[in-house]
C-alpha positions in Angstrom: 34.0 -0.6 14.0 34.3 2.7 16.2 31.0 4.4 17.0 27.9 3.0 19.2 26.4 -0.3 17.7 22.2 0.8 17.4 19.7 -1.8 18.4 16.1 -2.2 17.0 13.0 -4.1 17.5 11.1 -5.6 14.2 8.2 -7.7 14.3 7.3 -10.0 11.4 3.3 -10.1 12.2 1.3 -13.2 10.1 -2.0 -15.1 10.3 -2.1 -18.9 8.8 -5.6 -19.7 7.1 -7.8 -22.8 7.6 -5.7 -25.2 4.8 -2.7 -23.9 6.1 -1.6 -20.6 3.7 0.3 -18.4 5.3 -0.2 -14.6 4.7 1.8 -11.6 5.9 1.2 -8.2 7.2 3.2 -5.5 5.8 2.7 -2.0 6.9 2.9 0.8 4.4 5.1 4.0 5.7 3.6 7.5 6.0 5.0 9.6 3.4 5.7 12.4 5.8 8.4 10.2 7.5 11.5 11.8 7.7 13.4 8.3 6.7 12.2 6.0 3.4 8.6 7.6 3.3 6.2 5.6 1.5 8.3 2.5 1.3 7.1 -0.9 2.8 8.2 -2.0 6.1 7.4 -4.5 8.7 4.1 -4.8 10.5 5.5 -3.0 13.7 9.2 -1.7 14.6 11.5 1.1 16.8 14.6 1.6 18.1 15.5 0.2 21.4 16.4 3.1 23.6 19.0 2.6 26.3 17.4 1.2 29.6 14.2 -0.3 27.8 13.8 -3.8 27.8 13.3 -5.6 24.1 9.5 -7.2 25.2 8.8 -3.6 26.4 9.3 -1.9 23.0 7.8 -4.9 21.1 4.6 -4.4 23.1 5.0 -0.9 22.5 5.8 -0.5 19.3 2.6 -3.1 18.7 0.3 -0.8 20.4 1.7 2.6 19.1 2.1 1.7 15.1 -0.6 -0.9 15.1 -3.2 -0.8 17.9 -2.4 -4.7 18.6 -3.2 -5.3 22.5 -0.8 -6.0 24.6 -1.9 -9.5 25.4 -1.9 -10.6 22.0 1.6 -8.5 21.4 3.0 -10.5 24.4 2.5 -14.2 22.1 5.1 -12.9 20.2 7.9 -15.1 19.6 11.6 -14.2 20.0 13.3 -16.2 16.4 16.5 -14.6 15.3 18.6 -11.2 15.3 19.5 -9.8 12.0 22.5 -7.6 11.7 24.1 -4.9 9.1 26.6 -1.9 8.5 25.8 1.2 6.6 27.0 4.7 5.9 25.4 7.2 5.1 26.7 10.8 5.2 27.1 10.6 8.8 29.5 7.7 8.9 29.2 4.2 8.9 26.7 2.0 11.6 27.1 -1.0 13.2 23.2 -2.4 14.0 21.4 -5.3 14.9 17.4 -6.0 14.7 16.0 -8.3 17.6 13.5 -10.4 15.2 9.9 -11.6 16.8 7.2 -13.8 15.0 3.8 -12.6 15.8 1.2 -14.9 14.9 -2.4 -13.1 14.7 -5.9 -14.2 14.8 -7.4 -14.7 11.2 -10.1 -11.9 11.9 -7.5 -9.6 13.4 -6.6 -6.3 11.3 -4.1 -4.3 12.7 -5.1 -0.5 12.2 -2.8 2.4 11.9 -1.8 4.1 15.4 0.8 7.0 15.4 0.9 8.3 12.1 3.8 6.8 11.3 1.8 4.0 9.2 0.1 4.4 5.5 -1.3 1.5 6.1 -1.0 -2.1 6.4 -1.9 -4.8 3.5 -2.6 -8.3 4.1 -0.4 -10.5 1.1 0.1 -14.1 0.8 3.8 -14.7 0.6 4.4 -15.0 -2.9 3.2 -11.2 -3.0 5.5 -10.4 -0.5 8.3 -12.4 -2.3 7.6 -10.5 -5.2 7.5 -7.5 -3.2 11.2 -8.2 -1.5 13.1 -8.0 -5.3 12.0 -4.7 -5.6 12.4 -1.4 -4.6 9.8 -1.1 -2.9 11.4 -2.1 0.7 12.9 0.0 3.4 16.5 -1.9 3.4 16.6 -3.2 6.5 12.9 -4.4 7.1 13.6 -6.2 3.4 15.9 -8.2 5.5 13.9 -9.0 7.9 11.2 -10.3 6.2 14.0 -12.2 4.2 14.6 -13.8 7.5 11.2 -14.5 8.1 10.6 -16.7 5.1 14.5 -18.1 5.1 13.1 -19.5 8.5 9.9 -20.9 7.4 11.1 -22.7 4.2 9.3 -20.6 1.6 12.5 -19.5 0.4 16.2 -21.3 -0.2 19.4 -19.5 1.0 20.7 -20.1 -2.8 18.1 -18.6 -4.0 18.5 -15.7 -6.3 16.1 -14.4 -4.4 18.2 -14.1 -1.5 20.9 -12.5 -3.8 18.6 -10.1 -4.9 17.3 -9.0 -1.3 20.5 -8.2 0.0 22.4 -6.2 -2.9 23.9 -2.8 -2.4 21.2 -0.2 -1.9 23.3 2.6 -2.3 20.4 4.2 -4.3 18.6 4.8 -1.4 19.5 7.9 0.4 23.0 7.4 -0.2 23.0 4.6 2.1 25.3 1.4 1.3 24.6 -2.3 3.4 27.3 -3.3 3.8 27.4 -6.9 5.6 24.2 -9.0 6.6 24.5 -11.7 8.9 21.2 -14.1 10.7 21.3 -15.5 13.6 18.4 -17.6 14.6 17.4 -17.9 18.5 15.0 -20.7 18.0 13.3 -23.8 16.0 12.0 -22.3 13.0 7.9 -22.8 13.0 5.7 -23.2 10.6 0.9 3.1 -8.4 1.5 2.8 -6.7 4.7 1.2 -6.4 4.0 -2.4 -7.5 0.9 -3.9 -7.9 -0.7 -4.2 -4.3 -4.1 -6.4 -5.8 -3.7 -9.4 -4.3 -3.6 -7.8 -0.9 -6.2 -6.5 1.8 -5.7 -2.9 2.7 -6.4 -1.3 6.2 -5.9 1.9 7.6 
């Protein structure tokens, strides 16, 4: 494709209880963002700006959206890159998504930074699987979290859930996904718009 391929940093943030459970955090977008305002996203993500190094905006990003400190941002782990074409009415766009796992203490609770978070809900992953079939996802954070629990086994890749997540989504600001592709960089580890109950909330 012609044009400049865009780069991003997303951050899947998660905290494993005493028997094991895994939960996610998902942050909830301010709905004065310019781009899919009120719609789910990850726990923490930004562009990559040319010159920047990727753990420099993850720790950013961390401490901007979320207020996590920068020593437990730096734990993060680099896992996979996710990447997709769109066009919107400004052309079509080749980008990839630099993926991190960030694994946070149980009594952690991110809180909102910038403004650019709602705020954040705690979910157990059948929430959040739930959560991914809807519309309730900004596209490309849907897929990362895809990623996330492709990784971890809670999902198959034959799943219609998988199916589901990466559909056409030209219903969203015009915008049509186009391709989706993983690639994983290492061993895999361990009203409101729908029904938020079986989450924690924190803003």
């Amino acid at each position: 494709l012609f044009g400049v391929k865009r780069y991003g940093v997303h951050i899947n943030g998660y905290t494993v209880g005493d028997s094991g459970e895994v939960s996610m955090w998902l942050a909830r977008r301010s709905r004065t963002k310019q781009t899919y305002p009120g719609l789910l996203d990850n726990m923490a993500a930004g562009g990559l700006a040319a010159g920047v190094g990727i753990r420099h905006t993850l720790i950013k990003e961390c401490q901007e959206e979320a207020c996590i400190p920068s020593a437990i941002a730096a734990t993060a782990r680099p896992v996979s890159t996710v990447s997709y074409t769109y066009e919107d009415e400004e052309g079509v766009f080749p980008e990839s998504q630099f993926v991190f796992d960030l694994q946070l203490p149980a009594d952690f609770r991110p809180r909102v930074g910038d403004g650019e978070v709602l705020e954040f809900h705690l979910l157990p992953i059948e929430k959040v699987k739930e959560l991914l079939a809807s519309d309730d996802f900004k596209p490309n954070s849907a897929m990362v979290v895809l990623d996330f629990l492709i990784r971890h086994a809670f999902i198959e890749p034959d799943s219609g859930l998988w199916h589901k997540s990466i559909r056409p989504v030209d219903d969203l600001q015009k915008e049509t996904f186009y391709f989706f592709s993983r690639s994983v960089l290492s061993g895999v580890g361990v009203g409101a718009p729908p029904d938020l109950m079986n989450s924690r909330s924190f803003t």
